[in-house]
Backbone as JSON Lines, residues from 0, in Angstrom:
{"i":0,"aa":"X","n":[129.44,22.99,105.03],"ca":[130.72,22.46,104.57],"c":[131.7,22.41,105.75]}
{"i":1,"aa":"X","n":[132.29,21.17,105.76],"ca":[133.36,20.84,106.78],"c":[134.28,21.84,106.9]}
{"i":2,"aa":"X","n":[135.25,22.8,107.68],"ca":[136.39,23.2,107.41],"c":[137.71,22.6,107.54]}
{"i":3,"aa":"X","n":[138.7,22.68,107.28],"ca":[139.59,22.04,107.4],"c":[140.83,22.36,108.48]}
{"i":4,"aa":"X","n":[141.58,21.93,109.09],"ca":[142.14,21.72,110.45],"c":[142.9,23.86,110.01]}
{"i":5,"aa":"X","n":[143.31,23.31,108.83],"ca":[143.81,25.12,108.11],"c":[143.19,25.76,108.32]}
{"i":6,"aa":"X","n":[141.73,25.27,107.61],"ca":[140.91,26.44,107.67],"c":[140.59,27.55,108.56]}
{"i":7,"aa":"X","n":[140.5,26.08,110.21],"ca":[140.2,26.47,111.38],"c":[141.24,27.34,112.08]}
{"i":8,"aa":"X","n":[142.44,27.27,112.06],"ca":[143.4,27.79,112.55],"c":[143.68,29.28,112.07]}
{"i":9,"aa":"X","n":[143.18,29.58,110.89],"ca":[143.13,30.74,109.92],"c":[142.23,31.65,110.86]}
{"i":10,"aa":"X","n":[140.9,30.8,110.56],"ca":[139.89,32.05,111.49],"c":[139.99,32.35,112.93]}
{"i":11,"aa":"X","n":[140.78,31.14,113.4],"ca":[141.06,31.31,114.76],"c":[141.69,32.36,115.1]}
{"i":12,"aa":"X","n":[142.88,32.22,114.37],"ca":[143.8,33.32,114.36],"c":[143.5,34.62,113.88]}
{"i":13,"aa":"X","n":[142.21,35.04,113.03],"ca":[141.96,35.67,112.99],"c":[140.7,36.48,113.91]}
{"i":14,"aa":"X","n":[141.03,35.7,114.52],"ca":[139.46,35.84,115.51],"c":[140.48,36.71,117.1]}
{"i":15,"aa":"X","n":[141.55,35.67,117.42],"ca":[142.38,36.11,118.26],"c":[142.77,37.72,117.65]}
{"i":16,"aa":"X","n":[143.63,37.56,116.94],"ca":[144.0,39.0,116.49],"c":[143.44,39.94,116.66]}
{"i":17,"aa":"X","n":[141.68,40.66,116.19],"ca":[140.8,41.16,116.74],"c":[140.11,41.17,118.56]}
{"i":18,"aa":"X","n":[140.82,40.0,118.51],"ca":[140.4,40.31,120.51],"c":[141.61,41.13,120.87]}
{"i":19,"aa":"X","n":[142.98,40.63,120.54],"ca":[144.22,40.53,121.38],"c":[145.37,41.86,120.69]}
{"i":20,"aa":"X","n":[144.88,41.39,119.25],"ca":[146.57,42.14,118.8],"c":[147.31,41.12,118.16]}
{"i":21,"aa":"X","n":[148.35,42.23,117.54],"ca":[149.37,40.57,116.76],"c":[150.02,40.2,117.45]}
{"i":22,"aa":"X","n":[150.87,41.14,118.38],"ca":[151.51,40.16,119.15],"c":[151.46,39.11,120.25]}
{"i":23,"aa":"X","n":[149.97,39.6,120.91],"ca":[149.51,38.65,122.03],"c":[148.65,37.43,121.24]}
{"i":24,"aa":"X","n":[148.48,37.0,120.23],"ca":[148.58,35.7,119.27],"c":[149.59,35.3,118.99]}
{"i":25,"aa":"X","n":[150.04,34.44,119.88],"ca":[150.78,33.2,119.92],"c":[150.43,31.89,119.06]}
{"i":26,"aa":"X","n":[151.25,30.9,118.22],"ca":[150.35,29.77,118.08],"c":[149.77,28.73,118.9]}
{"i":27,"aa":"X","n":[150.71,28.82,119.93],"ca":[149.93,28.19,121.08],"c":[148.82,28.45,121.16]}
{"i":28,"aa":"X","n":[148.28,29.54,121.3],"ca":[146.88,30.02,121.69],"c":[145.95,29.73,120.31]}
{"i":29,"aa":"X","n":[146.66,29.98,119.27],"ca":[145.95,29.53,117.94],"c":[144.97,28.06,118.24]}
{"i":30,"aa":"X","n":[146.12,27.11,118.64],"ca":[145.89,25.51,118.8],"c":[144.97,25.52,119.91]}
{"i":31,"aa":"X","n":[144.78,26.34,121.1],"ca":[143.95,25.72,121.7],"c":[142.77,26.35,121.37]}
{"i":32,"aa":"X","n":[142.74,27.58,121.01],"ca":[141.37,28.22,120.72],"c":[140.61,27.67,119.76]}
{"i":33,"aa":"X","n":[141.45,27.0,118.73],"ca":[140.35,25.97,117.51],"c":[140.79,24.58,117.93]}
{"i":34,"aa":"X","n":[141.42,23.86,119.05],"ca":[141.26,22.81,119.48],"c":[141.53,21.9,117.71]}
{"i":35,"aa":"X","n":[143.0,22.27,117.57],"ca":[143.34,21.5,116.55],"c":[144.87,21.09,117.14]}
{"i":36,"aa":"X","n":[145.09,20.0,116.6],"ca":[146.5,19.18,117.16],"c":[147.82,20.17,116.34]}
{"i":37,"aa":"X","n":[148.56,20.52,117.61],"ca":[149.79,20.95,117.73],"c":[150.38,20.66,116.49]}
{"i":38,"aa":"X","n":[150.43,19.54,116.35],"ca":[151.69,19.35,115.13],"c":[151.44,19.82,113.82]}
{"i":39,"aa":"X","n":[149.91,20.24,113.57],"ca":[149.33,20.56,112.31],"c":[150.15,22.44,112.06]}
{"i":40,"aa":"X","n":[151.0,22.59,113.12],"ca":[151.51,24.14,112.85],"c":[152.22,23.87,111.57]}
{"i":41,"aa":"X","n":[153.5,23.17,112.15],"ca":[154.36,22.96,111.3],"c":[153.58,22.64,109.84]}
{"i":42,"aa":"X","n":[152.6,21.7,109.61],"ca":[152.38,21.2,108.61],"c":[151.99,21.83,107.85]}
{"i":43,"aa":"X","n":[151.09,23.04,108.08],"ca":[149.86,23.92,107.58],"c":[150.81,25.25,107.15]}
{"i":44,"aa":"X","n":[151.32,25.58,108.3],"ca":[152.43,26.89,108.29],"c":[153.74,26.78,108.41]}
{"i":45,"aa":"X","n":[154.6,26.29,107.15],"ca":[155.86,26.09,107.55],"c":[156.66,27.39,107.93]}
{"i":46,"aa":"X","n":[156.18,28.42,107.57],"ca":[156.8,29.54,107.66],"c":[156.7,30.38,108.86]}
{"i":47,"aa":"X","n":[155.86,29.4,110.09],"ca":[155.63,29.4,111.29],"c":[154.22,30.9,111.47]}
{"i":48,"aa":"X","n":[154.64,31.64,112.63],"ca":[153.58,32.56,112.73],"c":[152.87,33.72,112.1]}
{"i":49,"aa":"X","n":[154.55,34.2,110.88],"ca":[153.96,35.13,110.31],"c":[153.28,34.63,108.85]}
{"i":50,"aa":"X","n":[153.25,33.68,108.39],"ca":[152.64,33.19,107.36],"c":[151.02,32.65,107.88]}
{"i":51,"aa":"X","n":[150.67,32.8,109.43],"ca":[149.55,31.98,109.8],"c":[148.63,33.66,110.04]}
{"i":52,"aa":"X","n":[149.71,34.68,110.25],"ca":[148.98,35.87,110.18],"c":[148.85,36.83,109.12]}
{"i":53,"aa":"X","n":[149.85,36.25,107.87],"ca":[149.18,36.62,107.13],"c":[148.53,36.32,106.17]}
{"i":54,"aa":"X","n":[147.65,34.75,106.27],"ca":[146.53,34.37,105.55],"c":[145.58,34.89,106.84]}
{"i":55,"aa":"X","n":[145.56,34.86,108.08],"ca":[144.8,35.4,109.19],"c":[143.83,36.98,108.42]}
{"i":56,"aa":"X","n":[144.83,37.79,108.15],"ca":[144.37,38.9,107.38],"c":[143.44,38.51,106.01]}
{"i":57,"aa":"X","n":[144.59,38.24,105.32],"ca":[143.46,37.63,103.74],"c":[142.07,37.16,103.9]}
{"i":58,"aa":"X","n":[142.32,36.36,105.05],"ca":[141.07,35.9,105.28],"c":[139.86,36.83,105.73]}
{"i":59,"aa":"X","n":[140.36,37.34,106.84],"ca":[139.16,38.62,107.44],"c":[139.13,39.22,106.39]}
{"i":60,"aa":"X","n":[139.66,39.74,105.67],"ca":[139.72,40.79,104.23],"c":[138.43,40.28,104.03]}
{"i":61,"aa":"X","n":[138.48,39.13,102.9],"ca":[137.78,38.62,102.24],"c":[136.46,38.4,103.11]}
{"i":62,"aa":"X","n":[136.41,37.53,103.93],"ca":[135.25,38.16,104.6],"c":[134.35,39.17,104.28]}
{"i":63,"aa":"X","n":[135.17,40.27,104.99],"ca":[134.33,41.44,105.0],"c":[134.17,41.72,103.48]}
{"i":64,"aa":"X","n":[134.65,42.1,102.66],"ca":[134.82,42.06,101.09],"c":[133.48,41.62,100.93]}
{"i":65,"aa":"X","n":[133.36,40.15,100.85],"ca":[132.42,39.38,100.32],"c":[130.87,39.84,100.9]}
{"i":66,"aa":"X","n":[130.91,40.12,102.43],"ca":[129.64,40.44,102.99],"c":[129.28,41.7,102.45]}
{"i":67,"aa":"X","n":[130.2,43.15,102.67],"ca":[130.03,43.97,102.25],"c":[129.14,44.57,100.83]}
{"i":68,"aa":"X","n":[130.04,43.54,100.03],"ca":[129.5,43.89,98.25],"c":[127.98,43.11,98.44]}
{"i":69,"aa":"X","n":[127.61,42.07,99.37],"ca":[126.48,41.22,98.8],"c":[125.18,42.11,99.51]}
{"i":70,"aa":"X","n":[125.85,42.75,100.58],"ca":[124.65,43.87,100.92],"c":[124.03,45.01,100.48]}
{"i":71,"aa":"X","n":[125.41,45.61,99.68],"ca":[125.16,46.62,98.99],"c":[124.26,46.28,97.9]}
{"i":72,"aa":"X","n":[124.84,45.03,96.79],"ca":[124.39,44.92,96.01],"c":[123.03,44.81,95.55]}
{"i":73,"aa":"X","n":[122.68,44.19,96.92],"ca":[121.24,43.31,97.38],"c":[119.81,44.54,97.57]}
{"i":74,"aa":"X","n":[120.77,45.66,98.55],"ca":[120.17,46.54,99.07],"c":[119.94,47.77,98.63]}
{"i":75,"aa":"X","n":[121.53,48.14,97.89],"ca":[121.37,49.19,97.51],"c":[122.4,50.31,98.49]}
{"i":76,"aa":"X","n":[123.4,51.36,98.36],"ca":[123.84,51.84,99.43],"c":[123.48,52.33,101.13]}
{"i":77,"aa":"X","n":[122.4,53.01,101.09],"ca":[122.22,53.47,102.02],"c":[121.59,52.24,103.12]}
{"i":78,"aa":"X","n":[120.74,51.32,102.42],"ca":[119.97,49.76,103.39],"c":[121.28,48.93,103.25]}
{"i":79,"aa":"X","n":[122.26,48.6,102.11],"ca":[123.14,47.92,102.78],"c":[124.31,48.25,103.39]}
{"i":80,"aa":"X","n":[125.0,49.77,104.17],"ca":[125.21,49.99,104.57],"c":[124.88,50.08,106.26]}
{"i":81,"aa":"X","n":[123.6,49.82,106.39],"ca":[122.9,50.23,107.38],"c":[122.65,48.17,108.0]}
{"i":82,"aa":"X","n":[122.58,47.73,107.03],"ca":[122.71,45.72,107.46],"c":[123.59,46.07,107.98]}
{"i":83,"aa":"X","n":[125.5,46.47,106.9],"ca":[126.69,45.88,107.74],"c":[126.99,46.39,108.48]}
{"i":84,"aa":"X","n":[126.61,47.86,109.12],"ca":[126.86,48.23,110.04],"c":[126.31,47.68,111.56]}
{"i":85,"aa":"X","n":[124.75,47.09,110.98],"ca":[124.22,46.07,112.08],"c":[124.7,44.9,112.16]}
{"i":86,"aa":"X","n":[125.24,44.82,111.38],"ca":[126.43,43.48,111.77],"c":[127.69,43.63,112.56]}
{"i":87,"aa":"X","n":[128.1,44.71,112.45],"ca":[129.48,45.15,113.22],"c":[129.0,45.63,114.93]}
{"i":88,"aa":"X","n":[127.98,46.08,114.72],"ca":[127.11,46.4,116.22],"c":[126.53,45.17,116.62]}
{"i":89,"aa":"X","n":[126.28,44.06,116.11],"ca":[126.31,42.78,116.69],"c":[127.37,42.01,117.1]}
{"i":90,"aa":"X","n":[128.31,42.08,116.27],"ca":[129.41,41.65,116.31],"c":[130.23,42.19,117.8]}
{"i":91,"aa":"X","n":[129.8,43.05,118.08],"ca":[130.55,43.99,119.27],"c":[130.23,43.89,120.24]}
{"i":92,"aa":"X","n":[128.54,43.49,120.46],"ca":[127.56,42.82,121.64],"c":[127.75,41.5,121.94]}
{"i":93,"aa":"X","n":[127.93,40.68,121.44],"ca":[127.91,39.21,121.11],"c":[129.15,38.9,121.6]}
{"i":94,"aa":"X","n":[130.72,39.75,121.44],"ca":[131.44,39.01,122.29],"c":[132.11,40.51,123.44]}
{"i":95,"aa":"X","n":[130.92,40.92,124.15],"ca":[131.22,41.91,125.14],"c":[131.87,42.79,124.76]}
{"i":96,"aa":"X","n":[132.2,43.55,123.4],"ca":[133.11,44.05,123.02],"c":[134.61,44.12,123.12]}
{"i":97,"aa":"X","n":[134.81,42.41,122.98],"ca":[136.04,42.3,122.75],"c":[136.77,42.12,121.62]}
{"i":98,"aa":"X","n":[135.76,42.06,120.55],"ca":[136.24,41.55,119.31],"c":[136.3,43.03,118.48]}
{"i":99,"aa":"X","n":[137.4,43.39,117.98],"ca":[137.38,44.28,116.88],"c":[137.23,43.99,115.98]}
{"i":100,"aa":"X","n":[138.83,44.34,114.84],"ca":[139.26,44.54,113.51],"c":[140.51,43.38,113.42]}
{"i":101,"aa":"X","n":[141.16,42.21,112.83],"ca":[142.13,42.23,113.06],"c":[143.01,42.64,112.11]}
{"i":102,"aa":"X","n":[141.89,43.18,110.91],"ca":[143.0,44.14,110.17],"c":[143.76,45.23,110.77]}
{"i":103,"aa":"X","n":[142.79,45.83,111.48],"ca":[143.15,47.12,112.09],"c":[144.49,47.06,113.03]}
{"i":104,"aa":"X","n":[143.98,45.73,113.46],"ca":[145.34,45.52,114.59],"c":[146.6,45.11,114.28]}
{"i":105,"aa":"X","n":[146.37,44.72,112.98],"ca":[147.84,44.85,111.95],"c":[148.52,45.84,111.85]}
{"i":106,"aa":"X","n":[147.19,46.74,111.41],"ca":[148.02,48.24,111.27],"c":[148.2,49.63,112.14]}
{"i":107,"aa":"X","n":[148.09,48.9,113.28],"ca":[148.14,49.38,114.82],"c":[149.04,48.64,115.73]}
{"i":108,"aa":"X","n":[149.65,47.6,115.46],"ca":[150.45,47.18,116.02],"c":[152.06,46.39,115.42]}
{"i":109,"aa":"X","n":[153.06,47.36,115.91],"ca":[154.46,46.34,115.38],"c":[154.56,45.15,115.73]}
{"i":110,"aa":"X","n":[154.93,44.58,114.68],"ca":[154.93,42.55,114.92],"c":[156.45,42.8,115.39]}
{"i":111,"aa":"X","n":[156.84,41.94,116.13],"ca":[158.0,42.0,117.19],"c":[158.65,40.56,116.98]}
{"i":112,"aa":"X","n":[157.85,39.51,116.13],"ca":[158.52,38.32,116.13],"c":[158.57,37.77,117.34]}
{"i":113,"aa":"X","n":[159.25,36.43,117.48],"ca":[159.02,35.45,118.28],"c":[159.51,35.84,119.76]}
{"i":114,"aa":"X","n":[159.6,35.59,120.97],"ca":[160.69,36.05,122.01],"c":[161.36,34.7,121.88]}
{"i":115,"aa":"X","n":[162.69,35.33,122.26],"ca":[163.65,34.45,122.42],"c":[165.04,34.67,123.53]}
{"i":116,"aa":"X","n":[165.82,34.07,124.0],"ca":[166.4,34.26,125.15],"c":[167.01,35.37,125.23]}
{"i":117,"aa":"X","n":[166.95,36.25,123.78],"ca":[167.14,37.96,123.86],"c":[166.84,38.26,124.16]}
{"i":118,"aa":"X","n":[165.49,38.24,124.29],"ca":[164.39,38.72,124.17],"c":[163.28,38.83,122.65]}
{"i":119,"aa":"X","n":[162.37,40.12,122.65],"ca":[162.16,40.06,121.67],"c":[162.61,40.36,120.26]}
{"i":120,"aa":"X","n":[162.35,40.17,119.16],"ca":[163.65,40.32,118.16],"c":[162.22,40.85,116.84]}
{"i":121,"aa":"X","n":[162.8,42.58,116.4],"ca":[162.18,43.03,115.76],"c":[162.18,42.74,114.42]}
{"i":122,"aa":"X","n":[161.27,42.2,113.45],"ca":[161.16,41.69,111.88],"c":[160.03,42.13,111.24]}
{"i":123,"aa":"X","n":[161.18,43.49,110.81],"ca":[161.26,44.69,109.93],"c":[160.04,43.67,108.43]}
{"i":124,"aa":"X","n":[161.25,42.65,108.26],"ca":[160.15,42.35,106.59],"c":[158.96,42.0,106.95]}
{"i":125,"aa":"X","n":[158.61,40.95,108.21],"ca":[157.33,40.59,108.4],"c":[155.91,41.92,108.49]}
{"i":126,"aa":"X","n":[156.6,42.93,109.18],"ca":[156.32,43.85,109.7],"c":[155.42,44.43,108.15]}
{"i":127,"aa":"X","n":[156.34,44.76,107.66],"ca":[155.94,45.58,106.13],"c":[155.1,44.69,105.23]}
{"i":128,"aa":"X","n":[155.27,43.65,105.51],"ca":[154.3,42.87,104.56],"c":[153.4,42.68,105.19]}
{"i":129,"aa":"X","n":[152.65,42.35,106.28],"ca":[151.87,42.69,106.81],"c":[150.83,44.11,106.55]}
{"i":130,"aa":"X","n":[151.74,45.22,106.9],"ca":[151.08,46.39,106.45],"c":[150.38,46.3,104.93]}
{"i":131,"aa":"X","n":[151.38,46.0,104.16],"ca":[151.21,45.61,102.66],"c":[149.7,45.05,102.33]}
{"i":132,"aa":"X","n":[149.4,43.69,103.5],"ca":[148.19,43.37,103.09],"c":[147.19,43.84,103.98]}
{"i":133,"aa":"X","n":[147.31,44.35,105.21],"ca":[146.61,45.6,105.54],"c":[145.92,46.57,104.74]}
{"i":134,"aa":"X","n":[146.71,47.03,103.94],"ca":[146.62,48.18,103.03],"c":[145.62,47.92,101.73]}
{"i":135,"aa":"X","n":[146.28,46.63,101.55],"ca":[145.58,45.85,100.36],"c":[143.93,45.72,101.07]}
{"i":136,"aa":"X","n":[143.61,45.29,101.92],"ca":[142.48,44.4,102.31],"c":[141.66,46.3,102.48]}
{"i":137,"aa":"X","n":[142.08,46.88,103.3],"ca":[141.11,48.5,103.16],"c":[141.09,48.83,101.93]}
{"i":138,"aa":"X","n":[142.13,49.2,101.13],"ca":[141.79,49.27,99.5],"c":[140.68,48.55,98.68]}
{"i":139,"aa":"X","n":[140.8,47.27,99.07],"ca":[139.25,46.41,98.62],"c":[138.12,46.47,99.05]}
{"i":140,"aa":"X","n":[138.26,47.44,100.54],"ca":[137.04,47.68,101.17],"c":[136.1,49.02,100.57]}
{"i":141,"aa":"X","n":[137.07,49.38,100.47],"ca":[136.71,50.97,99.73],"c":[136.61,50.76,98.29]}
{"i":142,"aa":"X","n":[136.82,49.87,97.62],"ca":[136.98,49.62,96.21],"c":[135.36,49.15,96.2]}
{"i":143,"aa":"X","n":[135.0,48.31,96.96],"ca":[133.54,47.72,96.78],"c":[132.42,48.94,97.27]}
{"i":144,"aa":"X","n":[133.41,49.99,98.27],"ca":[131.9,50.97,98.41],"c":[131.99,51.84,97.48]}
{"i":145,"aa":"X","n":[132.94,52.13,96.72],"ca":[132.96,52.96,95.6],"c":[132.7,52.64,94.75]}
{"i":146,"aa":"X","n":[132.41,51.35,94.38],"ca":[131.38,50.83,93.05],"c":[130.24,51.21,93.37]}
{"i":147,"aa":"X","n":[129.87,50.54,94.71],"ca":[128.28,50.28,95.13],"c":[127.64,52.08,94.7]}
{"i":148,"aa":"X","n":[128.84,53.34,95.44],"ca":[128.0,54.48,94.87],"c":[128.03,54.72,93.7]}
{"i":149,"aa":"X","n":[129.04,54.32,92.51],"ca":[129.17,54.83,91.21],"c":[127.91,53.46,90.34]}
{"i":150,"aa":"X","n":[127.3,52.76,90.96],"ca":[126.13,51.93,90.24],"c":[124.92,52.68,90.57]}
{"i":151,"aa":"X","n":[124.94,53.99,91.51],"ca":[124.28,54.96,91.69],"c":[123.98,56.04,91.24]}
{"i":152,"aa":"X","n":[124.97,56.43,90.38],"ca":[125.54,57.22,89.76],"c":[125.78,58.36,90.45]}
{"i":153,"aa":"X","n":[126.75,57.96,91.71],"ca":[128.21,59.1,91.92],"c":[129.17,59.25,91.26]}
{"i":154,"aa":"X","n":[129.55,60.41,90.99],"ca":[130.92,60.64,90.06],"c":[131.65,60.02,91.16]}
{"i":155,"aa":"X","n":[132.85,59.75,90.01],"ca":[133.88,58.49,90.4],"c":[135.0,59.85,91.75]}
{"i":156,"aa":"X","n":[135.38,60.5,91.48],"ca":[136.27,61.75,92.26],"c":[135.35,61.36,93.58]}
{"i":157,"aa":"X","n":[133.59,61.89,93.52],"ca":[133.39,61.98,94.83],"c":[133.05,60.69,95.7]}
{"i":158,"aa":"X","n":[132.72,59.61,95.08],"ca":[132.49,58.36,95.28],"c":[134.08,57.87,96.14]}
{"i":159,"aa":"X","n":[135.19,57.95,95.5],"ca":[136.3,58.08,95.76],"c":[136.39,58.23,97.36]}
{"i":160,"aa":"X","n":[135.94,59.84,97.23],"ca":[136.49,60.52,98.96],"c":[135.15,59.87,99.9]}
{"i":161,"aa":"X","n":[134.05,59.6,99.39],"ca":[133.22,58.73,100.18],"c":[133.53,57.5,100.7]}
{"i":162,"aa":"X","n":[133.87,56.92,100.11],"ca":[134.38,55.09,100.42],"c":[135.78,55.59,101.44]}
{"i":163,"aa":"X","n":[136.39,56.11,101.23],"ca":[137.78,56.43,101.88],"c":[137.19,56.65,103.71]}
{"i":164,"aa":"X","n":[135.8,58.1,103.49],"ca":[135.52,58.28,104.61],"c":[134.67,57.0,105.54]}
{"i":165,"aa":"X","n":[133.74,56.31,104.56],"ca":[132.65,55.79,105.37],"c":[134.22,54.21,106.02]}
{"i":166,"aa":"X","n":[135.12,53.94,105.18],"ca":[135.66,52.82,105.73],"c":[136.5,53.11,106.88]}
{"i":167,"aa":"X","n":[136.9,54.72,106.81],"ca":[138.1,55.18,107.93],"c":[137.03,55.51,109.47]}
{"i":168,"aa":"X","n":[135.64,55.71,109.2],"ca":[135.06,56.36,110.19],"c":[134.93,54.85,110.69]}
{"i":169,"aa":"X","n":[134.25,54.11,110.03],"ca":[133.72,52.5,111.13],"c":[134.87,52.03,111.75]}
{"i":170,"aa":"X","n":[135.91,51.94,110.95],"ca":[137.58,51.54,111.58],"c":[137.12,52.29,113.01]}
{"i":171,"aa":"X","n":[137.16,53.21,112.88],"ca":[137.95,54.11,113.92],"c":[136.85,53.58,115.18]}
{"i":172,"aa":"X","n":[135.55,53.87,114.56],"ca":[134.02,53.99,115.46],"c":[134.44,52.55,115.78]}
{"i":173,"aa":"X","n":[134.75,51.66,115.81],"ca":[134.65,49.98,116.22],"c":[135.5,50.44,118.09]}
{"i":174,"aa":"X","n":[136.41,51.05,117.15],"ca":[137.9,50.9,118.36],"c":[137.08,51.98,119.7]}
{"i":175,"aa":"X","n":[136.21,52.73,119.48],"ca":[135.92,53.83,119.96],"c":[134.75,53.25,121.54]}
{"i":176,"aa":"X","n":[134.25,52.53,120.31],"ca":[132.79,51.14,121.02],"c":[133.74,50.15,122.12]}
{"i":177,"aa":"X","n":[134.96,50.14,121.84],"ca":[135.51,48.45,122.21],"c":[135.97,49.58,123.81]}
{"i":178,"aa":"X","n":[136.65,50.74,123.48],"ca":[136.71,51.44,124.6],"c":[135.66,51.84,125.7]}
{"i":179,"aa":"X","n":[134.64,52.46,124.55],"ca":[133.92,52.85,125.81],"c":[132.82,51.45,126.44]}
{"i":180,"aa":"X","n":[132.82,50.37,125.51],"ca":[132.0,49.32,125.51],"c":[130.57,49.85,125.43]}
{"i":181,"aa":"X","n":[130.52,50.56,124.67],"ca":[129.29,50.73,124.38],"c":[129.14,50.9,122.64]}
{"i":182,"aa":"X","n":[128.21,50.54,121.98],"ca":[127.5,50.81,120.67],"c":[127.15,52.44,120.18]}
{"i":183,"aa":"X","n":[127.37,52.92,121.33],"ca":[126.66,54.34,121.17],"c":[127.68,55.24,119.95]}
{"i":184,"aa":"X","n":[128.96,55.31,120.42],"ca":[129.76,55.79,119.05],"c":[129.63,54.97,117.92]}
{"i":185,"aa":"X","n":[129.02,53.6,117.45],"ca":[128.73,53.39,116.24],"c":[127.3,53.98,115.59]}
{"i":186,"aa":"X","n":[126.18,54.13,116.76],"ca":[125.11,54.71,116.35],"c":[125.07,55.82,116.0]}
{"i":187,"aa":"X","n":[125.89,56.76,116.34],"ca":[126.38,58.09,115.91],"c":[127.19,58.59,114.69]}
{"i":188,"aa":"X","n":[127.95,57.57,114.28],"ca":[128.4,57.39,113.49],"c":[127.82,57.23,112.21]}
{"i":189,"aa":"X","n":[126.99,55.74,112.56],"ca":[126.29,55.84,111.49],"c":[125.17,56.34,111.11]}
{"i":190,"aa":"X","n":[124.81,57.17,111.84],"ca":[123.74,58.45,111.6],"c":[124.26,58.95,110.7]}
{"i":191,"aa":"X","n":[125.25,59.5,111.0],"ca":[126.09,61.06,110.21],"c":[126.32,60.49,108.25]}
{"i":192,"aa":"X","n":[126.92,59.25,108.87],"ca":[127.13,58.66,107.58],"c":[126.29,58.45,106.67]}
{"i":193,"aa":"X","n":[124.93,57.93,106.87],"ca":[123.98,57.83,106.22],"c":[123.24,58.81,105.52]}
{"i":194,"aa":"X","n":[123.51,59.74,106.48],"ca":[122.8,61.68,106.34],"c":[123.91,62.19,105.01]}
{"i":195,"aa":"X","n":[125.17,61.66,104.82],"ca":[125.76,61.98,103.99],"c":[125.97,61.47,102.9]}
{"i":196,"aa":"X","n":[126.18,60.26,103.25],"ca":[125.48,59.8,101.92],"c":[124.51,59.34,101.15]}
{"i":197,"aa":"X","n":[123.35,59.67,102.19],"ca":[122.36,60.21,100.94],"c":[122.05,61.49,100.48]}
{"i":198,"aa":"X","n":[122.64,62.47,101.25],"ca":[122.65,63.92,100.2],"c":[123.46,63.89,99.07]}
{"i":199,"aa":"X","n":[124.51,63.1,99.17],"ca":[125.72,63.17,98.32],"c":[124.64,62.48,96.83]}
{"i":200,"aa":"X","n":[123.49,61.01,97.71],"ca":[122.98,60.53,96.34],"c":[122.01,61.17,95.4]}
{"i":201,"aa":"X","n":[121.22,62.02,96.63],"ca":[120.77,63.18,96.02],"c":[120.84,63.7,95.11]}
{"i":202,"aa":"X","n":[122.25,64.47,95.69],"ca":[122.42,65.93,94.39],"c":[122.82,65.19,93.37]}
{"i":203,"aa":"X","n":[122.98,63.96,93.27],"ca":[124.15,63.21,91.74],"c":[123.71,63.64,90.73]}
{"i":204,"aa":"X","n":[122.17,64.26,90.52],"ca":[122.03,64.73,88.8],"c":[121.86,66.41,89.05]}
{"i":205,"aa":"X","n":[123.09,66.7,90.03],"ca":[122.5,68.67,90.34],"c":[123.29,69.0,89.35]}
């Protein structure tokens, strides 16, 4: 399926964000990185950059959302945990480890708004709504691994503090990889993780 000049500018921007940060995504850089015509800003995003970053987010959300649940579902926790994590360790090889989270970098970095002959000029609302769907998009992340264990039958309490951990550890393990450029803190990672939650699936009828 074709995407559309939006479409493109969406993932672009969400693609930048995960290399760069929010604030070093510019739309300039949007336009040339998906090689879509300038004037389509205005048209697509009247609300200029922070409305282009925050469907940028929705979008990666959903993404991951969508891949996430279809592995689990497919696989089962512990094999589809162990795909998306080989997807995120591809993902990290494939562009030299420059590409993160650009959720993460939402909620790691203050949006500062446009510069202007002030300089830069801080926007407090953009800022918070942003976080807002930050917050939202990990909530759905953890919402889909906490089904995937309670179709297992984990109690819902410990299923709960599981999804919380396995989504806060890869967050963290991505940023950890992009530093040291190596995979090795995700392989470690997801050792531990796996070791835990399958004891956790274990004991579920102790």
């Amino acid at each position: 399926m074709t995407s559309t000049t939006r479409d493109k500018m969406i993932a672009g921007a969400a693609d930048l964000m995960s290399r760069r940060g929010v604030n070093a995504t510019s739309m300039r850089d949007v336009v040339r990185h998906t090689a879509t015509p300038r004037g389509s800003i205005g048209h697509h995003f009247p609300d200029g950059k922070p409305q282009l970053l925050a469907e940028a987010v929705r979008f990666a959300g959903q993404r991951v959302s969508v891949r996430l649940d279809k592995v689990l579902s497919e696989l089962g926790v512990i094999a589809g945990f162990r795909a998306f994590v080989t997807s995120r360790r591809r993902r990290l090889e494939t562009t030299q480890f420059e590409a993160g989270c650009p959720v993460l970098a939402v909620a790691v970095d203050h949006y500062v708004g446009e510069t202007s002959d002030k300089g830069e000029t801080r926007d407090e609302a953009t800022q918070q709504h942003l976080l807002d769907l930050a917050h939202d998009v990990f909530t759905d992340w953890q919402q889909v691994m906490l089904l995937a264990l309670k179709r297992e039958g984990l109690e819902a309490a410990r299923a709960t503090r599981l999804a919380t951990l396995v989504v806060a550890v890869i967050e963290g393990t991505v940023a950890l990889c992009r530093a040291a450029r190596s995979t090795q803190p995700l392989n470690h990672a997801q050792q531990e993780l796996e070791l835990i939650l399958s004891e956790a699936l274990a004991r579920k009828a102790e």
